[in-house]
N, C-alpha and C positions, 0 to 999 in steps of 0.2 A: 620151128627150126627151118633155116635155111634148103630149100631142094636144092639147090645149085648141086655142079659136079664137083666135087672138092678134090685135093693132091691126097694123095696120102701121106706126103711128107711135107713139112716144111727145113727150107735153110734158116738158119738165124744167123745175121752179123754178131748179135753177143744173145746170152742166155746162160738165165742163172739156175745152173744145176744143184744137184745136192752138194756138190765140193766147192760150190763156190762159179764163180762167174767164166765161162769161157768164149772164146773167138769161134768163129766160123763152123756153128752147129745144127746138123741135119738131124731130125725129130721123126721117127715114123711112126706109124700104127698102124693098123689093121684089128676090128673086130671092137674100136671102143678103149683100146687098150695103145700105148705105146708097147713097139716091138723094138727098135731100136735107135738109141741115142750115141753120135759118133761127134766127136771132135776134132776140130781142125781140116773139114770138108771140104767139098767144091758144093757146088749146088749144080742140080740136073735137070734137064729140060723141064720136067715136070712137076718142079716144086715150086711152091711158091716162097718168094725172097723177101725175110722182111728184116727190120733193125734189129727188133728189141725184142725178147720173151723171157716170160717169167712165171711164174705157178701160179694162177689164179686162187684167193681166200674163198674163206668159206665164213660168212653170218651167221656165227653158233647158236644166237638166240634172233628171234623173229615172233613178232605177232600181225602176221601179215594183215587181217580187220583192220588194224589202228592206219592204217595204209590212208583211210579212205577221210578220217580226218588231220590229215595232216597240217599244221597251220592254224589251227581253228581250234587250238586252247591257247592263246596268247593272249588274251583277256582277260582280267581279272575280274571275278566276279566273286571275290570273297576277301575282305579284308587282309585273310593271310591266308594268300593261297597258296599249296603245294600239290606236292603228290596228290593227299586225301581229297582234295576238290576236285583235281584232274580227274581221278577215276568217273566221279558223275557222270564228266560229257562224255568217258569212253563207254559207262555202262550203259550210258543212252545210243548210243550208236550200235554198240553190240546188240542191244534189244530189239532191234529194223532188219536186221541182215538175214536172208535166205540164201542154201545153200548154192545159188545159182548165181545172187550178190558176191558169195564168199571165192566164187573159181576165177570169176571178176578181175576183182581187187587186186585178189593174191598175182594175177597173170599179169597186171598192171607192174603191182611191187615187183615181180620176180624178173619182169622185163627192167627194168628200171636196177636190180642186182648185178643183172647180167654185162651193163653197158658199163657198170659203174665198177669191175671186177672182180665180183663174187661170183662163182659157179659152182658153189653150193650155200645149202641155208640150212638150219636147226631151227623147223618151226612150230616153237613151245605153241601148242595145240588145245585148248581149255575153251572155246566156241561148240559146246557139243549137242545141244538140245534145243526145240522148237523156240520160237519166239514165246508162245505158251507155257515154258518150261517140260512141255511131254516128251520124250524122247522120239526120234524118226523109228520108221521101220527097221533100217536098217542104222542102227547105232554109228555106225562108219560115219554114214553122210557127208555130213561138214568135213570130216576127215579127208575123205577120198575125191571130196570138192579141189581144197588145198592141193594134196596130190596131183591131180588134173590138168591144174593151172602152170606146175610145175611141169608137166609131160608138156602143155602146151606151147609154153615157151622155150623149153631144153636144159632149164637147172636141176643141178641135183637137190632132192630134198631129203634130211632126215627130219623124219616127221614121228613129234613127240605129244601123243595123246597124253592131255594135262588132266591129273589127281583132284579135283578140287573136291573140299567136303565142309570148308566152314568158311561164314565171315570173319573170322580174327581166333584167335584162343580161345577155345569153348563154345563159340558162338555159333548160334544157326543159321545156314546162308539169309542173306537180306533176298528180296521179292527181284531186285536187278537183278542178282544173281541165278535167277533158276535155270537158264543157259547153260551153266559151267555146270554145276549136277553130277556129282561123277562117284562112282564107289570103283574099289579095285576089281571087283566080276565085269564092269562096264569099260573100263579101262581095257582090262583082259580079252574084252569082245573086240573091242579096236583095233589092237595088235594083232589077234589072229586074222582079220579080215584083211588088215595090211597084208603082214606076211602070205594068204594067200591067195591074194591077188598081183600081187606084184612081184613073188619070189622070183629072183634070181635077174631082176633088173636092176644093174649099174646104176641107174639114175635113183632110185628110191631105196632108201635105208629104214626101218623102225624102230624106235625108243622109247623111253619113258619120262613122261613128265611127273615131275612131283611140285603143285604148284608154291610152296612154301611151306612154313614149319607151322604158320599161323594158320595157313588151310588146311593141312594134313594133319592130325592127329596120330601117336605114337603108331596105336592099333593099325590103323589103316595104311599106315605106312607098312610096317613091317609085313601084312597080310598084301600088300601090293607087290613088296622083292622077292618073297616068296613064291608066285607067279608068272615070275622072268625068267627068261635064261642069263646065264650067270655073265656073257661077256655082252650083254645090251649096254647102250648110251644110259646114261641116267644124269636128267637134268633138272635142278631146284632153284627157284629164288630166294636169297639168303640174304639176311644184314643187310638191306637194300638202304632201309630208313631210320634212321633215330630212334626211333616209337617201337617198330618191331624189336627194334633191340631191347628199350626197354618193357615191352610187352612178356619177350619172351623170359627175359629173368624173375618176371611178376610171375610168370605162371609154369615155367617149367625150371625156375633155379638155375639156371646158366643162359650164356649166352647163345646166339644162334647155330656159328659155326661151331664153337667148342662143344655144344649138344651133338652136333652131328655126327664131329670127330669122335667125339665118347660112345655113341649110342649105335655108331652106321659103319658097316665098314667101306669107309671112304676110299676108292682107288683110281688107277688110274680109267676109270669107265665113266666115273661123276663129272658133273660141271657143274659147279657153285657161280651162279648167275649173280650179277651183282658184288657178292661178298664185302661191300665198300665200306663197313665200320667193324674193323677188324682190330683187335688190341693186337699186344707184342705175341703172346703166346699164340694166341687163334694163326695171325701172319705166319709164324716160325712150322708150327704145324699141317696149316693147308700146302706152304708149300713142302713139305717132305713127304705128304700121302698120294704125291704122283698126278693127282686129281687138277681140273683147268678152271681158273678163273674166267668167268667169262664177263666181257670187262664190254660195256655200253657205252661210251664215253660222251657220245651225242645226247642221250636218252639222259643219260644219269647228270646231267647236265640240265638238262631241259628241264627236268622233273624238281632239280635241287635238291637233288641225291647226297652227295659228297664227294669227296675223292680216295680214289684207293690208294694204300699206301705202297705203292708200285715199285719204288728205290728198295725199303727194305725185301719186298716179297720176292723179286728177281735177284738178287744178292744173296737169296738164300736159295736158289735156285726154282724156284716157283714158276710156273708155266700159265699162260694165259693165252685167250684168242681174243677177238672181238665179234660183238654183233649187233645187228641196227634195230636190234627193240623194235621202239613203236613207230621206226620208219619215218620218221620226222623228214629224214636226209641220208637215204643211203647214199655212202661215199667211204670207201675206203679211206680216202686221204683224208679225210674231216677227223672220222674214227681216230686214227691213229696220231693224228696232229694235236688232236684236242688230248688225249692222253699226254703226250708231251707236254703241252703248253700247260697244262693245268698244275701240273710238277715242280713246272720253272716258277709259276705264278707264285705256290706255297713256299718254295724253297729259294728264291729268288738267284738260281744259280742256272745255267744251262747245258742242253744234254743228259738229261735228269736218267732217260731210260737204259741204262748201260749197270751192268753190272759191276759194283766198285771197284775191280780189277781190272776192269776193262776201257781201251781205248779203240777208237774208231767210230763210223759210221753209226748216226743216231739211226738213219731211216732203213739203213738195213738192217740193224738188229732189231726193231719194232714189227719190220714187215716179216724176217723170216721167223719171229717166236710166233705173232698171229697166225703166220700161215701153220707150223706146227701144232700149237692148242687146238686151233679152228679143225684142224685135219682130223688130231684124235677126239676132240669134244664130237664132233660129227660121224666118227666111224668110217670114214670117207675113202677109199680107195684110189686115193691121190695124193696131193697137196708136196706130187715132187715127179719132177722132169727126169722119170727113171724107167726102165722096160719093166714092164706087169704092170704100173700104175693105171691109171683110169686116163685116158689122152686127154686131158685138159692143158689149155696155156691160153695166156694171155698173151698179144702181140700189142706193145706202148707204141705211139706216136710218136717219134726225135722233133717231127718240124713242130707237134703242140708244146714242147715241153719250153721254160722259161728262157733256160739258155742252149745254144746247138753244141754238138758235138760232143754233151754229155758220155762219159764211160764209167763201167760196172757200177760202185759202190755210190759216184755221184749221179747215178738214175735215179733212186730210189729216193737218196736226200732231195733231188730238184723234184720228182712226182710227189711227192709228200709235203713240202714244207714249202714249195714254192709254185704251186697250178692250185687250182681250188677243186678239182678234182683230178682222179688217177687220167691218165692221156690214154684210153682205151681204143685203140684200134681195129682190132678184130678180136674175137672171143672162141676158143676150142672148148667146148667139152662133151666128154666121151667121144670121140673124133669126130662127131658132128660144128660147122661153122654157125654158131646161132648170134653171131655179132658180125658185120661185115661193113666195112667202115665207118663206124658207131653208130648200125641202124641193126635194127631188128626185122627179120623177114616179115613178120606180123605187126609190125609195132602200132599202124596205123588201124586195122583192124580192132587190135587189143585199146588204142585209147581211145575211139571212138566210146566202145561197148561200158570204160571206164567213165568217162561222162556222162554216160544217160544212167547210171551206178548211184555215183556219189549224187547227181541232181538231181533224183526222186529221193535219196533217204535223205538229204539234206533241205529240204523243201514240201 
C-alpha cells in the first residue's frame, strides 16, 4: 500500500451515494471507516479534488492459481474441447505451486483487481495440501499465503477454505486431485486459524466454501454447516455445466439447484456460483431465497458454460454480483458488458438487464445490483459511500473516458459499454490510497517476483 501522506477527505465534483448521484461531495474518514459524507460542499485546503467517485465492487468468486495461467488454454487439444479438458492444464499447474508460488500470483492478480476496480474479492479456496498430496504443518498454509498477498497489496479479502471430497458423484478423488483433500474437521482447522489470526481486521473476512454438489456429498455437507456459525458466507458451484446437471439427476433425482433449495436452508448468506442452467421453477425460487447469483460472465464464457437466464431471474427480483473466476481478465467492465451483450445476442433485443418494469440506465442498474450482491455475497463492510462503512472509493478518470463531460447515470453507461476497461484513477480502501494514478506503490516489485513465478512452473 501506498506510504504517502494521504487527506483524510476527499471533494468529489459528482459521487454516487446510496440515494443516487450527487454534486459537490466531501467524503471523510478516520480509522478505516467513513465518518462523514456531506453534500453540496466547498472543498478545503486539505483535500484532495477529484471528478468522479463511486463504490468500488467486490470479485465474489476468485481462484486466484489460475492467475498464473492465463492465456495458455486457447488451444485445442481435444477434438471437443470444453470445460472437462480445461481442468487438465489447470490441474497441471495446481500440481507445481508452493505456498510462496501462491502469495505470488495471488499479489500479482489482487494488484491487477485493484487497478481494474475491485477492492474486494471471494477467494473460493480449494489449493490446500502438499504437491505430494500430505497436508502442511500447519493446514492454513496456502490459505494464509492467499491472505498475505492480499495484506500485501491492500484488498480486502473474504477468503473461502473450499470442501472438496470427490471426483464427480460417488467417486474417489482422481491422483490430480490430492491437493484439494479436504474433510469438514480440515475445513474447520482453516477457519479457526483465520479467525484467529486475523480477528477484527477490516481487510480479511472468513467463509465457507462448499466446492460443488458433485464434490460434496449429502453427509459431509450437512456435518460442515453444522461447524459454522450461523451468519458466515457460504459459497458453492452449482449448474455450471450441462453434465453436472445431468449427472446430478442420475444420482441424486433432482436437479442441482432445486436439490439445494429442498435439502439447505438456502439464505441470504449463500452464493450459488455459477447457477447458469436453471429451468423455470429453480429461477423463480433462487430468486425469492434472498441468496446471490454469483455470475462469471468472462470465465463462463471462456469455459462455454452457457448463459444465465438473467431477464427472468431480475424480474423476479433476484440478486446477483459478479466475479473473475479463473482471472482470464479481470475487468469490471468486461464482466458486466459481457453479461449484457450475451442477452442481447440470445434475445436479439437491447438493454436486456432491466427489470421489465423498468426504464433507464442499463450500466447503472448492472453496476449498482453487482455492487450490492458482491457486497452481501462477501460480507463486506462497505459496498456504499455512507458513515460506518469501510472508506473505500473508487475515483474514475473524465479525460480517459470515450466522450468529456459525461454526467451521473451517462458515467456508468460510457465506463461500461464504451472503454474496454473501468477509467480507474485512484483506488481508496479502508482509507488507505493503494492505487494512485493507476499505478500500484509496489506494482513493479510485485511483477517482477510474478515473472520469475510463472517462468519456472511454466518451463
Amino acid at each position: 500500500m501506498s506510504e504517502m501522506s494521504s487527506p483524510c477527505a476527499v471533494f468529489a465534483k459528482q459521487a454516487f451515494l446510496p440515494g443516487g448521484w450527487r454534486h459537490d461531495v466531501r467524503l471523510q474518514w478516520e480509522g478505516g471507516h467513513f465518518t462523514h459524507i456531506d453534500v453540496y460542499e466547498t472543498p478545503r485546503a486539505s483535500d484532495r479534488v477529484v471528478d468522479i467517485v463511486v463504490p468500488p465492487l467486490a470479485s465474489l468468486h476468485s481462484h486466484a492459481f489460475q492467475r498464473a495461467m492465463a492465456g495458455l488454454a486457447e488451444t485445442r487439444r481435444h477434438p471437443v474441447d470444453s470445460f472437462w479438458t480445461w481442468r487438465k492444464q489447470m490441474y497441471a499447474l495446481a500440481s507445481r505451486i508452493t505456498p510462496e508460488d501462491m502469495r505470488i500470483i495471488a499479489a500479482q492478480l489482487y494488484l491487477e483487481m485493484l487497478k481494474a476496480g475491485f477492492s474486494q474479492v471471494g477467494e473460493f479456496h480449494y489449493l490446500h495440501r502438499g504437491p505430494d498430496g500430505n497436508a502442511y504443518d500447519d493446514k492454513a498454509e496456502m490459505a494464509l499465503a492467499v491472505v498475505q498477498a492480499a495484506q500485501d497489496t491492500g484488498i480486502g479479502v473474504t477468503m473461502l477454505p473450499t470442501l472438496y471430497r470427490h471426483a464427480g458423484f460417488g467417486k474417489a478423488l482422481a491422483p490430480e486431485q490430492a491437493r484439494f483433500a479436504s474433510s469438514p474437521e480440515f475445513i474447520a482447522t482453516i477457519l479457526e486459524t483465520l479467525e484467529t489470526r486475523h480477528k477484527g481486521n477490516p481487510l480479511v473476512k472468513a467463509g465457507l466454501g462448499l466446492h460443488s454438489l458433485r464434490a460434496v456429498d449429502r453427509e459431509s455437507l450437512n456435518r460442515m454447516l453444522g461447524m459454522i456459525g450461523k451468519n458466515m458466507p457460504i459459497h458453492i458451484h452449482v449448474a455450471e455445466q450441462q453434465k453436472e446437471v445431468a449427472d446430478c439427476l442420475d444420482y441424486l433425482g433432482r436437479r442441482p439447484v432445486a436439490w439445494l433449495l429442498d435439502e439447505v436452508p438456502i439464505d441470504r448468506h449463500w452464493c450459488l456460483v455459477h447457477a447458469t442452467h436453471l429451468d423455470q421453477d429453480e429461477t423463480r425460487r433462487l430468486a425469492a431465497s434472498g441468496a446471490v447469483a454469483g455470475l462469471c460472465p468472462i470465465t463462463e464464457a471462456n469455459l462455454g458454460d452457457g448463459l444465465f437466464p438473467l431477464e427472468s431471474y431480475i424480474t423476479q427480483g433476484g440478486r446477483f454480483g459478479i466475479g473473475t473466476d479463473s482471472n482470464i481478465l479481470p475487468s469490471v467492465s468486461e464482466e458486466l458488458r459481457l453479461l449484457e451483450y450475451g442477452r442481447r445476442l440470445v434475445s436479439r433485443k437491447r438493454c436486456c438487464a432491466l427489470p421489465d418494469d423498468m426504464l433507464g440506465s442499463v450500466g447503472r442498474y448492472l453496476y449498482e445490483a453487482a455492487l450490492k450482491g458482491g457486497t452481501q455475497a462477501c460480507q463486506q463492510n462497505g459496498g456504499r459511500l455512507a458513515p460506518g462503512m469501510r472508506a473505500d472509493l473508487c475515483v474514475l478518470d473524465p479525460e480517459a473516458m470515450a466522450l468529456p463531460g459525461l454526467e451521473q447515470d451517462a458515467i456508468f453507461d460510457g465506463a461500461l459499454f464504451a472503454r474496454p476497461s473501468l477509467p480507474v484513477q485512484h483506488m481508496l480502501v479502508a482509507g488507505e490510497w493503494v492505487i494512485e494514478s493507476g499505478h500500484h506503490a509496489r506494482e513493479r516489485i510485485i511483477a517482477d517476483a510474478f515473472r520469475r513465478v510463472v517462468t519456472r512452473l511454466h518451463h
